[in-house]
C-alpha positions as CSV (number, residue, x, y, z in Angstrom):
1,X,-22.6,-26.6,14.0
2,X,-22.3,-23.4,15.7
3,X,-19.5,-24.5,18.0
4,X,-17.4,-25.7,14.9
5,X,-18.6,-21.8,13.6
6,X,-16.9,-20.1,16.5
7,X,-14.3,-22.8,16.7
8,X,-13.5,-21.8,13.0
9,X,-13.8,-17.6,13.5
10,X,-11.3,-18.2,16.7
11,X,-8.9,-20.1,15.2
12,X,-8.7,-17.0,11.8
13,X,-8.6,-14.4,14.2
14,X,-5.3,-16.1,16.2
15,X,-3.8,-16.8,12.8
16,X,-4.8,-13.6,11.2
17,X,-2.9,-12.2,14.5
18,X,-0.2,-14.2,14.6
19,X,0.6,-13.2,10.7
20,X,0.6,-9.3,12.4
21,X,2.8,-10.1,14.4
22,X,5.6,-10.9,12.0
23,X,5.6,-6.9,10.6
24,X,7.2,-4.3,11.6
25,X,7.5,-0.5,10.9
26,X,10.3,2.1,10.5
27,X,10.1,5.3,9.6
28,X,12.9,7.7,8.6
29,X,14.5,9.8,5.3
30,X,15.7,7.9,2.2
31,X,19.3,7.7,2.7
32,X,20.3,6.0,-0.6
33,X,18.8,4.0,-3.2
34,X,20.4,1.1,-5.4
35,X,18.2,0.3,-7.9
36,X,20.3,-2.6,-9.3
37,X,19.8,-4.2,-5.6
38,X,16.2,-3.2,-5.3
39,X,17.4,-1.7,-1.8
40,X,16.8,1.6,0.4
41,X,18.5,2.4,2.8
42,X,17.1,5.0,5.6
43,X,19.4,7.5,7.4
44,X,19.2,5.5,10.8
45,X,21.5,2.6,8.6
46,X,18.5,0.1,7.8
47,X,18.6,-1.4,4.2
48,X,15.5,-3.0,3.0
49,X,14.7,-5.3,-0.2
50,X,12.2,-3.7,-1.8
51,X,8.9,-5.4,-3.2
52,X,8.7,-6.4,-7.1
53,X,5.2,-3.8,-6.6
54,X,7.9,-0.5,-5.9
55,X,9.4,1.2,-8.7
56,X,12.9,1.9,-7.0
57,X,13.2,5.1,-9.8
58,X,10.1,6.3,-7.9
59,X,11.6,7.2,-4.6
60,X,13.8,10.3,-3.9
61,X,16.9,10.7,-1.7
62,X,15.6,13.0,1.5
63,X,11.8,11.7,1.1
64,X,10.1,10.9,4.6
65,X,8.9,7.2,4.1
66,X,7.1,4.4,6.2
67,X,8.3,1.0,5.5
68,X,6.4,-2.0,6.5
69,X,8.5,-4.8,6.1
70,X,9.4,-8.7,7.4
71,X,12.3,-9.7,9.0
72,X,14.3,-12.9,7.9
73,X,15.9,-15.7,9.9
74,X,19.2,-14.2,8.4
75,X,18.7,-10.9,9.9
76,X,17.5,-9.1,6.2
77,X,14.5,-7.0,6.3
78,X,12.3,-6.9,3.1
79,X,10.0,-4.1,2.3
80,X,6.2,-5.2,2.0
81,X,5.1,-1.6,1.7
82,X,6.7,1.8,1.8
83,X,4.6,5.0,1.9
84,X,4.9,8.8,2.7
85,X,6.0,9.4,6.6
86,X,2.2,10.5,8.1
């Protein structure tokens, strides 16, 4: 039984990792918003779909965000979180 137990807690950990893996960060100033595409884009030129969970109307031109967020297999990036740049 405890084999299968670390077996098991092994096995999470390399999927939990794997799933980490997948996310990436950028950090930059709101260049534009469309709120009708549910899009930002940053001043460095990177557009991201935002998340149903972000009020679009919330965000400001010139604010200093974070983006977390999952590239697709057709090269778009959507936004899982965006916070104030740290």
């Amino acid at each position: 039984m405890r084999k299968l137990m670390v077996t098991a807690s092994a096995a999470a950990m390399l999927a939990a990792s794997g799933f980490a893996a997948l996310a990436a960060e950028a950090t930059g100033a709101i260049a534009s918003i469309d709120t009708s595409a549910g899009s930002v884009t940053l001043d460095g030129g990177q557009t991201f779909m935002l998340p149903s969970s972000v009020d679009a109307a919330s965000l400001q031109v010139g604010q200093q965000v974070t983006v977390t967020y999952e590239e697709g297999t057709d090269g778009s990036m959507s936004a899982t979180q965006i916070a104030p740049a740290q």
